[in-house]
Structure formats: structure tokens, C-alpha cells
C-alpha positions as CSV (number, residue, x, y, z in Angstrom):
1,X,27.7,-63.3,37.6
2,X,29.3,-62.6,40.9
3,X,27.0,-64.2,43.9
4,X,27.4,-64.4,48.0
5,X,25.6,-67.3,48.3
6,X,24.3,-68.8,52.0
7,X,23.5,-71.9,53.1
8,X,21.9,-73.3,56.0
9,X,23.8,-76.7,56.9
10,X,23.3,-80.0,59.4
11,X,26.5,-80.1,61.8
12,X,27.2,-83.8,61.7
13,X,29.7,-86.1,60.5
14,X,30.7,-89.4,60.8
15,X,33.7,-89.8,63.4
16,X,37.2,-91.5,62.6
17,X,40.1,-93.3,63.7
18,X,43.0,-91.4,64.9
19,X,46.5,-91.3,63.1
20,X,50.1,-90.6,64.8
21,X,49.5,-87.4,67.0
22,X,51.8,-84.7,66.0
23,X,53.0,-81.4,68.4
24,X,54.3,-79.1,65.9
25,X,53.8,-77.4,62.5
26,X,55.8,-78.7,60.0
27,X,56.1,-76.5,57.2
28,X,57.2,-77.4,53.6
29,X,55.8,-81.3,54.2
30,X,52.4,-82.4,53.9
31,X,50.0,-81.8,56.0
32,X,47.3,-85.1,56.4
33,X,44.7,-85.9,58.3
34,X,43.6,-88.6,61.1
35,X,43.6,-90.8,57.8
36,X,46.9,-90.1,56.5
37,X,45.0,-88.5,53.5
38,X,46.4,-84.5,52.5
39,X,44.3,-82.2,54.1
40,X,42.0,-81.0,51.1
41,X,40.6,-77.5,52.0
42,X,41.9,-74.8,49.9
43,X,40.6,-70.9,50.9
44,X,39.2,-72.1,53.8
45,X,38.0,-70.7,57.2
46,X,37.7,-71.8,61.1
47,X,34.8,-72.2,63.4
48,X,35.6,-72.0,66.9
49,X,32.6,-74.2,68.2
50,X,32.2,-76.1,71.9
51,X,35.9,-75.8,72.1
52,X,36.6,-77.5,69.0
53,X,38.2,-76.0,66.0
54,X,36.4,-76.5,62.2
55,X,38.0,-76.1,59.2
56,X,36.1,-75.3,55.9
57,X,37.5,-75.1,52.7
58,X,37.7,-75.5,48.9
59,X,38.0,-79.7,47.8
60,X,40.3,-79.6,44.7
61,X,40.8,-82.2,42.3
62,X,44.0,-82.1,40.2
63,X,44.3,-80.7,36.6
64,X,42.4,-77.6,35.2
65,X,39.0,-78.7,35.9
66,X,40.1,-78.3,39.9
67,X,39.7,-74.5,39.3
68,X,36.2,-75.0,39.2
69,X,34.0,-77.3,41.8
70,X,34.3,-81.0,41.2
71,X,33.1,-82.2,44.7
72,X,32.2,-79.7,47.2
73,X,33.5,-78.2,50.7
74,X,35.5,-80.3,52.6
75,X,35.2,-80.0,56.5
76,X,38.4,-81.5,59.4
77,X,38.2,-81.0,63.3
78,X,40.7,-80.4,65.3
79,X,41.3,-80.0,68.8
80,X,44.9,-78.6,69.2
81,X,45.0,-77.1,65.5
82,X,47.5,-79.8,64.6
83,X,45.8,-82.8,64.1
84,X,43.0,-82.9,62.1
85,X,39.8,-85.3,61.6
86,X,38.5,-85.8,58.4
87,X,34.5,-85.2,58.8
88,X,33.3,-85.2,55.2
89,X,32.0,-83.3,52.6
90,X,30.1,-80.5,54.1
91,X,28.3,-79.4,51.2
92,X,28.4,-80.7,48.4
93,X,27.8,-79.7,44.5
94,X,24.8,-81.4,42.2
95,X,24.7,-83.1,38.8
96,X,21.7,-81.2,38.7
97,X,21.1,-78.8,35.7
98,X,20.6,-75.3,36.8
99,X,21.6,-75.8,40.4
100,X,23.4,-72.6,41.8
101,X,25.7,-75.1,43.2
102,X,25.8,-77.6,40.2
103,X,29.1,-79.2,39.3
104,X,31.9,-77.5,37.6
105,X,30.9,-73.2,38.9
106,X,33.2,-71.6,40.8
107,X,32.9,-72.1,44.4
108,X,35.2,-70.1,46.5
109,X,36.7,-69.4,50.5
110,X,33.6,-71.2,52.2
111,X,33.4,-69.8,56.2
112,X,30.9,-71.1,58.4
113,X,29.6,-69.8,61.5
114,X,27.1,-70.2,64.3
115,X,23.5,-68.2,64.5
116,X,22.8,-68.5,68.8
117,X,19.4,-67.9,68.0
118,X,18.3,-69.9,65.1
119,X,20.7,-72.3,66.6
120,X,21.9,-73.2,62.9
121,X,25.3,-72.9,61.3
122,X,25.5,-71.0,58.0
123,X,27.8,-71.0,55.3
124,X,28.5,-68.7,53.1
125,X,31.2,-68.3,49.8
126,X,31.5,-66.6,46.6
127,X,29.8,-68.6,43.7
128,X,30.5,-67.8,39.8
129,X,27.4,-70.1,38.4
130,X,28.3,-72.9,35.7
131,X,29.4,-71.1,32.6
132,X,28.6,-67.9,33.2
133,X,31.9,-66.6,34.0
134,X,33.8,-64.2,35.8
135,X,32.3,-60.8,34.8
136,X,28.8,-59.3,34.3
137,X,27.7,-58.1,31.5
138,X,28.0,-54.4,31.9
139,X,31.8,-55.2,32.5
140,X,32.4,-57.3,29.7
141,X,30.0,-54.3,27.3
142,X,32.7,-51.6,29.2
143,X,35.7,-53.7,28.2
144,X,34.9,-54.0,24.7
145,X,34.2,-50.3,24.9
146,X,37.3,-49.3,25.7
147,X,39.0,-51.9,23.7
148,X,37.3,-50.5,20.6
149,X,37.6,-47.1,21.1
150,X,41.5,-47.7,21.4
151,X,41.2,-49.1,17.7
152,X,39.8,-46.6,16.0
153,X,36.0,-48.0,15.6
154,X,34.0,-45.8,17.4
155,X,30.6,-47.0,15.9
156,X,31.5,-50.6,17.2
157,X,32.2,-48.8,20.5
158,X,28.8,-46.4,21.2
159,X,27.3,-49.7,20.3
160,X,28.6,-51.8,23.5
161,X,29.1,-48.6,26.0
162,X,25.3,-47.9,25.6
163,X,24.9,-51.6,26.5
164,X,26.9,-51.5,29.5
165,X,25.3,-48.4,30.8
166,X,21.9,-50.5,30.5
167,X,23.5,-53.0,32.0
168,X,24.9,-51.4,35.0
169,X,21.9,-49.1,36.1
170,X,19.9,-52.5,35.7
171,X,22.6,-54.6,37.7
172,X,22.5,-51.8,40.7
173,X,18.5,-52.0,40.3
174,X,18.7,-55.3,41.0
175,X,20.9,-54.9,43.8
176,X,18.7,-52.5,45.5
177,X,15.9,-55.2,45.5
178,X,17.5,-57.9,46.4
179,X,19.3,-56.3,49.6
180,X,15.9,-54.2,50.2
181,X,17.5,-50.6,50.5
182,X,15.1,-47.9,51.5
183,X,12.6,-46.6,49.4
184,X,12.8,-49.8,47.3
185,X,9.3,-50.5,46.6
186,X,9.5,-53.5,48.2
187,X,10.5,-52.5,51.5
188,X,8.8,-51.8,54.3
189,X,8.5,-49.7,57.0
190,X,10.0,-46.6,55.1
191,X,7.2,-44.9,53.8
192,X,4.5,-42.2,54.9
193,X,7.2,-39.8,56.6
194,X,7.7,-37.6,54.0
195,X,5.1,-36.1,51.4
196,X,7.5,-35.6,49.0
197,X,9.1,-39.4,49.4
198,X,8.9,-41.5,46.2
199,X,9.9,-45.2,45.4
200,X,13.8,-45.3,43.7
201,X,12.7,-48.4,41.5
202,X,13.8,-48.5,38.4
203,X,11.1,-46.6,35.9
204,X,10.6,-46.8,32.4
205,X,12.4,-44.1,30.3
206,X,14.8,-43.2,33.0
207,X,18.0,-45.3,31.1
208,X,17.2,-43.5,27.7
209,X,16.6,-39.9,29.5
210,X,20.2,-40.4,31.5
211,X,21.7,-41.4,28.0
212,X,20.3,-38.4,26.3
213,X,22.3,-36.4,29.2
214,X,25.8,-34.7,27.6
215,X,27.7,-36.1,30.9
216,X,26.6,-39.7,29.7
217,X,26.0,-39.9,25.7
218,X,28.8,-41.4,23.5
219,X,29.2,-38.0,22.3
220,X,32.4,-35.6,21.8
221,X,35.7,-36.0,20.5
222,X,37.7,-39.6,20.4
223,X,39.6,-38.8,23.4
224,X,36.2,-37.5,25.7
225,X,34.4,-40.6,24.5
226,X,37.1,-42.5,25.7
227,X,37.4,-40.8,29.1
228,X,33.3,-41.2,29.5
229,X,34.0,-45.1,29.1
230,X,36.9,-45.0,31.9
231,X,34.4,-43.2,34.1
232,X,32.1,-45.7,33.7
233,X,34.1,-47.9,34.7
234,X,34.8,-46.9,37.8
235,X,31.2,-45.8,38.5
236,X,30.6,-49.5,37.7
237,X,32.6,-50.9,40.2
238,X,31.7,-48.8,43.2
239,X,30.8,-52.4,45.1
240,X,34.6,-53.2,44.4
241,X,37.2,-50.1,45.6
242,X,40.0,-52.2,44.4
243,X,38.8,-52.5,41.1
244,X,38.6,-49.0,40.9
245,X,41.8,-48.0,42.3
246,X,43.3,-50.0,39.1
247,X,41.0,-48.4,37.0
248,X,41.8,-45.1,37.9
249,X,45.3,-45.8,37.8
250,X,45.8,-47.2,34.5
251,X,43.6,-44.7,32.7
252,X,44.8,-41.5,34.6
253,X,41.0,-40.4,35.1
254,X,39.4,-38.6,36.7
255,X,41.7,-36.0,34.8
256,X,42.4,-32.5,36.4
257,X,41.7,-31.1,32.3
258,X,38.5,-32.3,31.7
259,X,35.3,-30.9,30.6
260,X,33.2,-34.0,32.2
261,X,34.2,-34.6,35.4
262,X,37.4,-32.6,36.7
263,X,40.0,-34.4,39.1
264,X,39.8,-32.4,42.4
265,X,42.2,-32.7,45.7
266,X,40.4,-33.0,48.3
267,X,43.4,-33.7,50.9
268,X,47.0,-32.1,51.6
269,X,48.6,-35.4,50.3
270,X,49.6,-34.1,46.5
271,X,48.1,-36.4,43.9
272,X,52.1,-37.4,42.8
273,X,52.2,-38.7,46.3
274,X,49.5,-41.2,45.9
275,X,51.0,-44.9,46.0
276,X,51.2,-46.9,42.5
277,X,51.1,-50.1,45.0
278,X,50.6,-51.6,48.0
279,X,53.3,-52.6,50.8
280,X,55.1,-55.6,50.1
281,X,55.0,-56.3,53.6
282,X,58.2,-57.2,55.9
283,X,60.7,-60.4,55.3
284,X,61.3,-61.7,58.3
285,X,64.7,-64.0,59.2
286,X,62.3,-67.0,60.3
287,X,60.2,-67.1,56.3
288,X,61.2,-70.2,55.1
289,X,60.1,-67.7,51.3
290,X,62.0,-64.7,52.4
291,X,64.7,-65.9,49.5
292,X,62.5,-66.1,47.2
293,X,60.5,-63.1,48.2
294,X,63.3,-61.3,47.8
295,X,64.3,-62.4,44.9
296,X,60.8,-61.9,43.2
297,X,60.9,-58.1,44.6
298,X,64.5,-57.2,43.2
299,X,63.6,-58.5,39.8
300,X,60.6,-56.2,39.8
301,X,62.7,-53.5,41.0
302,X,60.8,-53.3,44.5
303,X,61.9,-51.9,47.5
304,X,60.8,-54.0,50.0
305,X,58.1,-51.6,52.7
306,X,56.2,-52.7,55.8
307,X,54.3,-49.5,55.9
308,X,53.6,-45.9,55.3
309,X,50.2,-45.1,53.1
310,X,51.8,-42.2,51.2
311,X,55.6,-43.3,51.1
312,X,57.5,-41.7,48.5
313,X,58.5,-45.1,47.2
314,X,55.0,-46.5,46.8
315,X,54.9,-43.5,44.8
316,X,57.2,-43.8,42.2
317,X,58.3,-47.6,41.9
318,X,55.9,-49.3,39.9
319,X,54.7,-53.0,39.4
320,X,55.3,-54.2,35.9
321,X,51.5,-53.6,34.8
322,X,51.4,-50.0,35.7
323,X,54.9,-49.6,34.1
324,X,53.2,-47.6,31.0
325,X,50.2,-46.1,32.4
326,X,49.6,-42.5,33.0
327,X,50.2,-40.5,36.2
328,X,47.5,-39.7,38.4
329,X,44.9,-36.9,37.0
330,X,46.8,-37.1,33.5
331,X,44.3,-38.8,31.5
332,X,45.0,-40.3,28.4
């Protein structure tokens, strides 16, 4: 389960001694702290506050279990942005069973900032909870759909996609309540302007009516079935454009052939002008990496590109996972 998770947090930490000032970045040595200690504070953020600069970040451990949260978020002043105080643990995870924060989830890019009204800092970061993983379970359902389907077993296949399409309407539900959109039955305000007006909750029946729809039953040949799982997909992911970008690309739906939902243009920009990737971005003469940038681009067989949305080489040159994958509005 993916989560946003705020917190409300104290702003006080115990002051330190101060180690050799230094005037200058140094890049390519380590970077320590007013204790001589590595800076630990991996995807972090700044907070500009009373002229002083706080930095927020991830505190790893070493070894695999430092992918997921062994101590907490880690928090360094600074007044120049080169030397840095070491202020503590910020926030720090529990031993506590069932605790969204409870050691070992996946606590990720904390950022902190400062509410003027309430007078309070807040802190916010994506959190995977202990052992639940890294997808939901209408994406895993969808995955083992498609995965299926591409193996011949079709009956295995109906059996997850009719679970992910439970899942997902149900995730979105959820959604809806939690961030009170209007006409949620929960919200207020929003209701008594229009006679016609209704709640958009969830009801019972409406899942089994929508898969009795041709569009959404696990019904037709091999090759619509698998389209149908594609498209859900990307309807799935709506909340992540990136994820369908990649889904669109590697499946080749929506397809300009199909019966279900027809590829349309909508722009000028021909679909064989769409980019396969993004920019690489520039390599400058002062990146200390720009050797191995390079390096890493020509063994992909990248040109390097700084800009240009609908470049003809974005286009056509292809990262090694999109290699094999279908051209824009082919299908499979």
C-alpha cells in the first residue's frame, strides 16, 4: 500500500559542538557533520526557517535491511549550507506492532515545512507499511493477469483480472473518502443545489453490473482479453501518469484497430513522433560523471539531448526495456 503520510513535529534539538569550518563544496569526499560523523540524510529536503537552513532526510543503516527504516529521519542545521549541525532524530520509527511508522516499512524523501497559522512544522513522506509491499492489490491481480494471459491460461487469468477490477474501483472508493471529493457522502457543503444530485459512494451491485458490461467482462478472443487487461492497467494508474506512459508503451494500447477502445490523435504531432524516452539531459565540462555519463549513454546507444518534447531521436532510439515492445497504437 502506497501512503502520504503527515506528521505534526516539536522543532527542538539538542545543540552541539562545532567542527573545522569549511568554505567550499567538496565533491567526491565525505561530507560530515559538526561531529565529524557522515552526514546521514538520504532523499532529503530543506527548510528555510528564521534564516537558518534544515535538512531532512532518510537515516540509513548499511546492508539490505537499510532499504527499509531502521531508525528514523535524521535532521542537520546549517547556516552557510556547508557546515552542518547534527540535531537528532527528528522522527523516529517504533518497535511497536502495527505502527504506520513501525520499524523496518519503507519510509521515503521526508520534507518539512512551516504552517504560519497553526504555527507548527509538518512533515510529510511516502510510507510503504511493514510487509505490505510495494503494490496494491489491484496491481499485483492486473500483473498476474497479464502474465497469465501471455501463457496460455485464460481461466487462471478471468480469475485475477475480475479481482483487480474489484480491487481498483474499491481502491479509488476509498480514495474519494479519504480526500473528501464532492458528492462523497461524507462531505459537506455540496448538496441541496441540484434536484437531480446524488451521492457517488460506492453502492452495492455497481462492481458486478460494470463487469457484466462487454467493454469490461473477460470476454472475447485471447488477444481482446488481453488488450482489456492493458487498459486496465492504465485506467488503474490514473494517480501515476508515469506509470501509464510505460504502460502504454510497452503494450502498444490504446490500439488504432480495436473494437474496445480505438487509439485516436488528438494533436498534429503524428503518433510515430511520440518520444520512447525522456532527455538525457546536458553533460557539462565541469560534471565530475560526465565520463561516465557518457559512457553509460553510448553503450545504450543514446544520443545524448537537452531538449525538444517530440525530437525525432526521442522517437526512435530506445532504452534497452522498450527495445522489443510495440509501436505506438500497434497493440499486441
Amino acid at each position: 500500500m502506497k501512503r502520504i503520510l503527515f506528521f505534526s513535529i516539536p522543532f527542538f534539538f539538542i545543540c552541539t559542538s562545532l567542527a573545522q569550518q569549511k568554505d567550499k563544496f567538496r565533491p567526491g569526499q565525505l561530507w560530515k557533520d559538526d561531529k565529524g560523523v557522515h552526514i546521514n540524510a538520504h532523499g532529503g529536503g530543506m527548510l528555510v526557517h528564521k534564516k537558518t537552513y534544515y535538512w531532512f532526510g532518510e537515516h540509513k543503516v548499511t546492508g539490505e535491511i537499510g532499504n527499509t527504516a531502521q531508525v528514523g529521519v535524521h535532521c542537520y542545521s546549517s547556516k552557510d549550507l556547508y557546515n552542518w549541525t547534527d540535531k537528532g532524530i527528528a522522527l523516529q520509527v517504533t518497535d511497536n506492532t502495527g505502527s504506520d511508522i513501525q520499524k523496518g516499512c519503507i519510509l521515503e524523501r521526508p520534507k518539512v515545512i512551516y504552517n504560519p497559522k497553526t504555527k507548527k512544522f509538518v512533515m510529510w513522506f511516502h510510507l510503504e507499511l511493514k510487509g505490505e509491499g510495494y503494490m496494491s492489490a489491484a496491481e499485483v491481480n492486473l500483473y498476474l493477469a497479464e502474465f497469465a494471459m501471455l501463457n496460455n491460461q485464460e481461466a487462471q487469468a478471468k480469475t485475477y483480472y475480475d479481482k483487480a477490477l474489484a480491487f481498483s474501483v474499491q481502491s479509488y472508493d476509498a480514495l474519494a473518502k479519504d480526500n473528501q471529493v464532492a458528492y462523497y457522502s461524507n462531505v459537506q457543503g455540496c448538496f441541496g443545489y441540484d434536484p437531480n444530485e446524488g451521492t457517488i459512494d460506492l453502492k452495492g451491485g455497481e462492481i458486478e453490473a460494470m463487469m457484466n458490461s462487454e467493454k469490461y467482462a473477460f470476454t472475447g478472443t485471447a488477444a481482446e482479453k488481453l488488450e482489456k487487461i492493458y487498459l486496465q492497467e492504465m485506467l488503474h494508474f490514473t494517480l501515476y501518469p508515469n506509470e501509464v506512459y510505460i504502460t502504454a508503451r510497452r503494450s502498444g494500447y490504446p490500439s488504432y484497430h480495436s473494437t474496445i477502445l480505438p487509439r485516436i490523435d488528438y494533436a498534429e504531432v503524428p503518433a510515430t513522433s511520440i518520444p520512447r524516452r525522456f532527455p538525457t539531459g546536458a553533460v557539462t565540462d565541469d560534471d565530475i560523471a560526465g565520463d561516465i555519463k557518457k559512457a553509460a549513454y553510448a553503450e545504450q546507444g543514446l544520443t545524448i539531448t537537452s531538449s525538444g518534447m517530440y525530437n525525432s531521436v526521442l522517437a526512435t532510439e530506445r532504452l534497452w526495456a522498450d527495445k522489443n515492445a510495440p509501436v505506438w497504437g500497434a497493440g499486441r
